[in-house]
C-alpha positions, 0 to 999 in steps of 0.5 A: 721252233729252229731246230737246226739252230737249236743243234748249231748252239749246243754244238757251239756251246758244248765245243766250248765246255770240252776244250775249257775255254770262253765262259767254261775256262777253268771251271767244273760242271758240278756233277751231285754226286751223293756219298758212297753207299747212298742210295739215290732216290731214298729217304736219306738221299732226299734229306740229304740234299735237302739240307745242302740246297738250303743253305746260304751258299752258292751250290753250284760249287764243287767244293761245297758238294765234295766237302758234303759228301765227305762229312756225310761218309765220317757222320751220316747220323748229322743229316737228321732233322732231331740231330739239327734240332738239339745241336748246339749253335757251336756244333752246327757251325763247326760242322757248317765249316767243314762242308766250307760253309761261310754264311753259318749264321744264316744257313744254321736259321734256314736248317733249323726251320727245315727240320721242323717243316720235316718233322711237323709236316712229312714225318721227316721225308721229303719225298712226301711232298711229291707222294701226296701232292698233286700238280707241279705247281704246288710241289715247287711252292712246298720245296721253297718253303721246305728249302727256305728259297725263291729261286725256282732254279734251285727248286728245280735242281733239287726236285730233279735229283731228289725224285730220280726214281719217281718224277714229279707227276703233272696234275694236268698235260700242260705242265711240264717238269723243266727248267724254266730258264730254258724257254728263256734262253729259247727266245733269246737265242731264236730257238722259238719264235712266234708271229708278231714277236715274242717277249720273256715276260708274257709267255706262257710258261708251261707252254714255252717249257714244253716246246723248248723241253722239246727242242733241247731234248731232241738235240741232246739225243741228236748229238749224243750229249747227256740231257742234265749236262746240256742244262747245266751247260745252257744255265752256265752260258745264261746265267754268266752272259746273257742276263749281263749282257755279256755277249761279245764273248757268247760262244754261240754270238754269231747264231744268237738273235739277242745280241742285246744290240751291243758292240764294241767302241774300242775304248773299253766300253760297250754302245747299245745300239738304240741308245748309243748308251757307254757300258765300261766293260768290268768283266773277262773278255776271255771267260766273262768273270767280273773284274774287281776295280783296278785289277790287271788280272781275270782272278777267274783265268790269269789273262791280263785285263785287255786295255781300252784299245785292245777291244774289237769285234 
């Protein structure tokens, strides 16, 4: 484990975040704030979010979570499972707007079935499932059910934010409560290295998210950087760079040992260096937001799109 390099990378990547510009230009961290007058780590605040992660929509938005806790402060009473149960369709849309939803179809399907699992299996709170059950790995299985979703990240943010007063507890010392794109980001970065290598595919998940929970959180402290906002900043880089191959424009290329073996041909298009295989390049070489056919503009960052003898590294 590279702590030394585990700091260089943090730093890189939260120098980035506060000057606003690379990846972070233009773009908030989503903060979860619940509404006014609501506790955090209640009942309604475990139903509330509940009913925001379950939607059919980007909820790293931080429209979608201001438009949220606006609804709630002007009709608290809507985030209920029998409200949701006995609304009309064209009362659940009308409301699905308001918080700016734009998959109402979808999202109305997914909050019905949520409401039913509330009802029928944990009497209308969620917090049940971490109350009476035992391991993590069975927690996360009845969130996704609960939030009608595969995608262990959402899972996770939800669990985290829901159970700030009583965390998750391991139903053995090798279960660990993290995100589990950490130790991902870990091996692609070099963070963690093993003898003889060491693939994405066949770690060890609790193990890995114990070391890199580790690592991360020892530098968190370290440079004084609150452990939830390194995470977000951590998934941002991972998810908006790294699983696309982004990596001419990663703040932190130069400590990386991924790299993913791209480089540059001046022609607007990326060479793997194993295959000598073209890319076009269809993304922001500023912020790394993907660019629509024929655009000259990032939508993302107004820089005009850099022609194809602009490129160099």
């Amino acid at each position: 484990m590279d702590l030394k390099k585990a700091e260089e990378i943090a730093s890189a990547i939260h120098e980035q975040y506060k000057k606003g510009s690379g990846v972070f230009q233009n773009h908030e961290i989503v903060d979860y704030e619940h509404p006014a007058r609501m506790i955090a780590g209640s009942r309604e605040h475990a139903v509330y979010l509940a009913y925001i992660f379950a939607l059919d929509q980007d909820i790293e938005s931080i429209e979608l979570w201001r438009n949220a806790r606006l609804f709630y402060q002007e009709s608290p009473w809507f985030f209920d499972a029998e409200q949701i149960l006995t609304r009309s369709e064209e009362g659940l849309t009308k409301a699905l707007a308001r918080i700016g939803v734009t998959k109402a179809d979808s999202s109305i399907k997914k909050w019905r079935t949520l409401s039913k699992i509330l009802l029928e299996k944990y009497s209308g709170d969620p917090r049940s499932i971490i109350a009476n059950t035992r391991g993590l790995a069975e927690v996360r299985s009845k969130i996704m059910e609960l939030l009608g979703t595969n995608d262990d990240r959402r899972v996770h943010r939800y669990l985290q934010l829901m159970s700030v007063n009583e965390p998750p507890k391991a139903k053995n010392s090798r279960e660990v409560f993290a995100d589990r794109n950490f130790p991902v980001f870990a091996i692609r970065t070099g963070v963690l290295k093993a003898d003889g290598g060491m693939s994405e595919e066949s770690l060890d998940d609790d193990l890995m998210l114990s070391l890199a929970g580790d690592a991360w959180s020892e530098v968190s402290a370290k440079l004084n950087i609150p452990a939830r906002k390194l995470e977000q900043l951590i998934n941002i880089v991972s998810i908006r760079l790294c699983s696309q191959m982004k990596c001419i424009i990663c703040p932190v290329y130069s400590q990386c040992d991924k790299k993913f073996d791209l480089k540059t041909d001046g022609k607007a298009n990326l060479r793997t260096a194993k295959t000598d295989e073209r890319h076009h390049l269809r993304f922001c070489t500023y912020c790394g937001r993907d660019i629509s056919g024929g655009s000259r503009f990032c939508d993302g960052c107004g820089h005009q799109v850099r022609r194809q003898n602009d490129l160099s590294r």
